[in-house]
N, C-alpha and C positions, 0 to 999 in steps of 0.2 A: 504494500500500500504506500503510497504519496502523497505527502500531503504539500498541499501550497498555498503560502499565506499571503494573502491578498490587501491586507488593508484593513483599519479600522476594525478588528478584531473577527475578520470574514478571513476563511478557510477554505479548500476545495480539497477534499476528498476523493483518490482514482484508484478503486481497484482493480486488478490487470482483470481479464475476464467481464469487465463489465458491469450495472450499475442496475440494481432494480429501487424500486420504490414502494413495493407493497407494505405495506404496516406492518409490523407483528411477525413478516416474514421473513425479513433481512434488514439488515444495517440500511437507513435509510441515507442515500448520499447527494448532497446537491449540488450539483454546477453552479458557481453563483456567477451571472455576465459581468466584466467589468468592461465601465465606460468611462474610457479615456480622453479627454478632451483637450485639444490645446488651444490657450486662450493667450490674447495677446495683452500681455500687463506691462504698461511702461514701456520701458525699452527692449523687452524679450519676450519669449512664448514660452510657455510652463507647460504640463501638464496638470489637471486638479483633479480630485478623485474624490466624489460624494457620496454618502451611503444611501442617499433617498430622504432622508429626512432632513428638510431644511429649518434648521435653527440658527442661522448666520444673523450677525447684527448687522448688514447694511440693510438701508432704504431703498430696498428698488419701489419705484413708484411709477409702476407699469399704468400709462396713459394709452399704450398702443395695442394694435390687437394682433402683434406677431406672439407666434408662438416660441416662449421661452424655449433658448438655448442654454437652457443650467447644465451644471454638470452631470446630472441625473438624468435618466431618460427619459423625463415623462413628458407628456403632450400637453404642459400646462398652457390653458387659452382661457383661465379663467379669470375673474377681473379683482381676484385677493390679491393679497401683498407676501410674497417672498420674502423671507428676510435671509438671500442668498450670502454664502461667504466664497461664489464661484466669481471668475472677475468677467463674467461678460461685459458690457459698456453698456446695458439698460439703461434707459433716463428715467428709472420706475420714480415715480414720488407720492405711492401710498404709502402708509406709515403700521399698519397691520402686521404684526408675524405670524408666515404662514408655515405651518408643520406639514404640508399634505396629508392634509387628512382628509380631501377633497376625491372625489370619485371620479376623477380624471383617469385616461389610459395608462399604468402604472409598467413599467419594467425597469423598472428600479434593480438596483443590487438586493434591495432590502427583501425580494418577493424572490430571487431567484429568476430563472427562465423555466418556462412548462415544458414539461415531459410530453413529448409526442411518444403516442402511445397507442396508434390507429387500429392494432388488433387486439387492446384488452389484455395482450400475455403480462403486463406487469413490469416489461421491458422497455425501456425507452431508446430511442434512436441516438446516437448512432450506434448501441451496440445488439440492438436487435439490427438481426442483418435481412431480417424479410417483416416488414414492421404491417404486413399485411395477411398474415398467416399465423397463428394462435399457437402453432406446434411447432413452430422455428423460431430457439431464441437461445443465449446463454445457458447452458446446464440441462436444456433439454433430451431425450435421449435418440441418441444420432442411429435410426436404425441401418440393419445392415442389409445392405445389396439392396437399395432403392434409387442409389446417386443423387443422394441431397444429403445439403450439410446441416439438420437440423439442428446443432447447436454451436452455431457460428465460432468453430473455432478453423486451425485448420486443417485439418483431416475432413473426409467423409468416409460413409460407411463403416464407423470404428465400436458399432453397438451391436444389440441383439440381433437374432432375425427377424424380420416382419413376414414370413410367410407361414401360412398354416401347413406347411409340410413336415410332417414328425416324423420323426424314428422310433421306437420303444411303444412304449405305452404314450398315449398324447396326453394323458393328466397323470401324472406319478404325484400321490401323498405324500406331506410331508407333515411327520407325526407333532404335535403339536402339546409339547409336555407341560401338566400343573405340576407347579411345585406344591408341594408338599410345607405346613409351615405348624409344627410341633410348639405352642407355648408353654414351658414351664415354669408357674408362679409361687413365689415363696408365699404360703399362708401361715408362718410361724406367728407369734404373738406379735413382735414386733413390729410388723406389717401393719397393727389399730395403733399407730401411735403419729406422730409428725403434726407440721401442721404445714400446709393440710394432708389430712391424713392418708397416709400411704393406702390402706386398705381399700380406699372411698376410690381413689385415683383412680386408683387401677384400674377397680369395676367400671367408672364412667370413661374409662381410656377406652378398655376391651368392648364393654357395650357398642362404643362409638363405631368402632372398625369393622365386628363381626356382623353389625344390622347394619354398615355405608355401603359406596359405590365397590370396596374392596372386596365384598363379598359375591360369591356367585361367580367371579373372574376366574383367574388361573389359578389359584391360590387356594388349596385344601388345607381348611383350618384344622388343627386339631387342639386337644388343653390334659393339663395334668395341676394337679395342686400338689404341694409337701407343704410340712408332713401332715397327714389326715386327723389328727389328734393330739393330745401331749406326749411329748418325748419324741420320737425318730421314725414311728412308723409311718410306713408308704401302703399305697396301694397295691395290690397282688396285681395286677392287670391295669393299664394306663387308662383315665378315666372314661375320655373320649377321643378315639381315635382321629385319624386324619379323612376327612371324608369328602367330597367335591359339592356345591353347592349350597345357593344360600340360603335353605332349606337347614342347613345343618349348620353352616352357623350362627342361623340365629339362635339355634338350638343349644347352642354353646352358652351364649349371650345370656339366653335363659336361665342355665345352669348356674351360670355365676351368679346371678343374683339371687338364685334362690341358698347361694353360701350365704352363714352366716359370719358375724365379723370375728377374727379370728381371735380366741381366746385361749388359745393354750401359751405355752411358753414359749419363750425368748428361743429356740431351741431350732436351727437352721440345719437340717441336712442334708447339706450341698450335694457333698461328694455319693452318698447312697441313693440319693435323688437321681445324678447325671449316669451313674452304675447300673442303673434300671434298664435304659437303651442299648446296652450292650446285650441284653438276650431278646432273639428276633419273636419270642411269643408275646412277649410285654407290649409291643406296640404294631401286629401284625401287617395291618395295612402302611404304618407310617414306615416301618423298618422293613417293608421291601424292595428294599434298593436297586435288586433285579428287575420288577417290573416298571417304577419308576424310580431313578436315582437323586432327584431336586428333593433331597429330603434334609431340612432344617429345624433346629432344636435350639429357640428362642429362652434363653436363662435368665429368668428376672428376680434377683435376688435384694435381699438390704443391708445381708452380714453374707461375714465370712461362715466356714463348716465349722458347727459349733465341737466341742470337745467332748461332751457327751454322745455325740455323734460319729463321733471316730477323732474330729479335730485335725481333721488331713490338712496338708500344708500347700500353699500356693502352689507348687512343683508339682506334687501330686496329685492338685484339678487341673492343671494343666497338661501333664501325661494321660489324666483319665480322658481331657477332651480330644488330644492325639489319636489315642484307639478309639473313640466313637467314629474319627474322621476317617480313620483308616477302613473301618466299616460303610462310608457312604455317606454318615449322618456328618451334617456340617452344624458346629456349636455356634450360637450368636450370643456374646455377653452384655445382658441391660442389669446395670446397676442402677435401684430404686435409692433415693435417698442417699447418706452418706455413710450407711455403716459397713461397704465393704471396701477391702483395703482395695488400696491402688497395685498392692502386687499378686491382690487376685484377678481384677479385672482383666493384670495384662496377662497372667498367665492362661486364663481360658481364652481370652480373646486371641491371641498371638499362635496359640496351638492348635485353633477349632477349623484351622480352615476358611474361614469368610474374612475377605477383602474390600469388603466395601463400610466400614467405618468411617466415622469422621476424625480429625486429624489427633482425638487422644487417643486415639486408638481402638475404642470401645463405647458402648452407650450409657449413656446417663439419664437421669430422669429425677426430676422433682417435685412433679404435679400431673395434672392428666394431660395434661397438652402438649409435655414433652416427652411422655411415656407415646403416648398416639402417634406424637410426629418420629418418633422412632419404630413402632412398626410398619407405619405407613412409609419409612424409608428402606425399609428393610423390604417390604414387599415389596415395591418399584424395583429393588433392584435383585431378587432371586429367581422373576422371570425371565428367563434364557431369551438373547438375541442372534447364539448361532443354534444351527442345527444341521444334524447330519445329513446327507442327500443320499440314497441310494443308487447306483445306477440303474439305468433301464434295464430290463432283460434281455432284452436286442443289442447284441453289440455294436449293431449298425446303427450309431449314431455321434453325434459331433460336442463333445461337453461345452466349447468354445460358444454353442449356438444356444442359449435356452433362455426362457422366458419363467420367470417365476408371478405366481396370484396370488392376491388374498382374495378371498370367494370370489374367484374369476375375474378381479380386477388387475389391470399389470401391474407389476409395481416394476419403478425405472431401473435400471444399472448404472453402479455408482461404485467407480472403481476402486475409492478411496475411504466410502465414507467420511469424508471430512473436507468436504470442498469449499473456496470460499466463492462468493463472502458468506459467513455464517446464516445457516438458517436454511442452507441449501439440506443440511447432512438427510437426504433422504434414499430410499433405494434399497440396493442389494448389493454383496459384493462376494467372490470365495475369501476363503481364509485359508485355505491350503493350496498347495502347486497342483495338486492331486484333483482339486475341485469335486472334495467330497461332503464339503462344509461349505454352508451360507452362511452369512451374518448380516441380518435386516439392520440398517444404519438406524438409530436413536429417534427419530424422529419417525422413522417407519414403524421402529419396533414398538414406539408406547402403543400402538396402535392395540397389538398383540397382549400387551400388559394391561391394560385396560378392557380385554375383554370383548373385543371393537371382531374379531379375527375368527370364523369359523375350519376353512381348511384353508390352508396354503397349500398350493400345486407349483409343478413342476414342469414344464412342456421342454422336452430334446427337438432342436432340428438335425434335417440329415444331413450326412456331408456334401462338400459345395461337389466334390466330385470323387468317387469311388475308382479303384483298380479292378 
């Protein structure tokens, strides 16, 4: 990017690639015109440069009815008073300051120049190169073997195929996996205390999520409470398993409220709590890793493992969370309040496998709205944006050539995922040489995370030419 500064605190912004204007969609960028004018003062000619707003102190006391040569470019013919600081030779002698604020023809620097934009693509001239055609323009996707260059750069034909000629199967599946999302909440005693109170939080955190938009998505809720009573016991079998639909967890939602607030002891255990998911009858559907492997085991704690409990040491929640991971299960650690240390946090968090923390490394929480905004971060990001492709069963086909859908619609190819200017990242792209993995760019893929996405397909073309 380049930037060029122009004056009076005006800017011009050029990205190589070209320049859109849509709102919301990309960096909005504007050419501002600059009008130069030489004017002759005294004994020399200048150049003056106006921003469109006139607040100069002289008297022009325009008697006449030409139209104002200011520095600015507007078509003033009107019969107010300029109070220009441009040096034209006006013999003005009205005495008014005029600001334009008059609805005269304006092309001022102050307004920019308008975006021609004759087909609506969002592109403006000169970098739309066919500014009469909707489907030729910057970033657009250049199909292949048609001999147009719809995304004016300069190659053509550097895209998918546009013909309906397949190879293989012409709609190959591509499976479309929930993650799986295991909550486990400390209901020791400590939990009824804080202000406000931990116990309360939660429930209105959890409520919030399993009855919102999160629910019924990709996202198979499941929940476990520790320990069930005073002292260290658990449940023989995991409360509520992991289940698809929002059917189940409101069902969840339910469940919690109908806990009561937690009255037993002070008495956290952590580590026989996390020890539970290492045998696959405990939590059937969630610990089948085979059939689906996005299986995640949310730890919402407020103490560390208490000594009655066994009293295991940082080290040792953190190797237990190692073997969960090595199993399939991925641990997520949310500290509730401040009673667990910071070198438990980082041991489970650091071991568990998940990577998408914020930058202490681990979640925190201290009321219901940061407990919420950390599952809701959490879910945004353990729906998967690559996936595997299988090939056709026909050998006879060309992987170079394919088209991918979401419920029949294309989605573009985008070789980078990360095109600018920002706001483009949309599309598909492989992630291996191999071209056995897709990866929906971010802005495709919330598509998918939100629930928006029934199949996604696959279409092979054939080759351009066979032996």
């Amino acid at each position: 990017m380049a930037e060029f500064y122009l004056g009076k605190g005006l800017s011009a912004m050029i990205y190589s690639g070209g320049i859109m204007k849509k709102p919301g969609f990309a960096i909005i960028v504007t050419f501002l015109a600059v009008c130069l004018i030489a004017c002759e003062d005294g004994g020399g000619s200048s150049l003056v440069f106006d921003s469109g707003t006139d607040t100069d102190a002289d008297t022009d006391g325009d008697t006449d009815s030409d139209s104002d040569s200011d520095s600015d470019s507007d078509s003033d013919s009107d019969s107010d008073t300029d109070s220009d600081t441009d040096s034209d030779t006006d013999s003005d002698t009205d005495s008014d300051t005029d600001s334009d604020t008059d609805s005269d023809t304006d092309t001022d620097m102050d307004a920019g120049p308008d975006c021609i934009d004759n087909d609506s693509d969002w592109w403006c001239l000169p970098f739309d190169c066919n500014d009469s055609d909707s489907t030729i323009h910057p970033g657009a996707i250049d199909w292949e073997s048609d001999g147009i260059n719809q995304d004016c750069d300069t190659e053509t034909d550097e895209g998918p195929p546009d013909t309906d000629i397949t190879c293989g199967e012409s709609d190959l599946p591509i499976t479309i996996d929930h993650a799986k999302l295991m909550i486990l909440l400390d209901y020791s005693g400590s939990m009824n205390s804080g202000t406000p109170n931990k116990w309360l939080s939660a429930k209105t955190a959890l409520n919030s999520v399993l009855t919102g938009s999160l629910a019924g998505g990709l996202v198979d809720f499941g929940f476990e409470y520790f320990p069930i009573g005073t002292g260290c016991v658990l449940h023989s079998s995991v409360f509520m398993d992991c289940l698809p639909g929002a059917a189940h967890a409101s069902s969840i939602a339910t469940a919690i409220n109908g806990l009561s607030t937690p009255a037993g002891t002070n008495l956290t255990p952590l580590y026989l709590a996390m020890a539970k998911f290492l045998n696959s009858f405990y939590a059937p559907v969630f610990l089948n890793v085979a059939a689906n492997p996005n299986a995640y085991l949310v730890l919402v704690a407020d103490g560390d493992d208490h000594s009655s409990c066994g009293g295991h040491s940082s080290a040792q929640l953190g190797a237990l969370a190692a073997s969960l991971n090595s199993i399939g299960v991925t641990t997520i650690m949310v500290g509730f309040g401040t009673g667990v240390s910071t070198s438990t946090l980082l041991a489970i968090a650091s071991n568990g496998g998940y990577t998408g923390y914020p930058p202490a490394g681990y979640f925190t929480a201290e009321n219901a709205t940061e407990f919420e905004d950390a599952i809701e971060d959490i879910v945004a990001d353990i729906v998967p944006c690559t996936y595997p492709v299988p090939p056709p069963s026909s050998p006879d086909y060309d992987p170079d050539e394919v088209n991918f859908y979401f419920d029949g619609v294309l989605v573009p190819w985008n070789s980078d995922c990360n095109q600018t200017p920002p706001g483009v990242n949309v599309g598909w792209r492989w992630t291996t040489v191999l071209q056995d993995e897709v990866e929906f760019c971010s802005i495709t893929c919330q598509d998918i995370k939100d629930g928006l996405v029934t199949d996604i397909t696959a279409t092979f073309g054939c080759p351009s030419s066979t032996s």
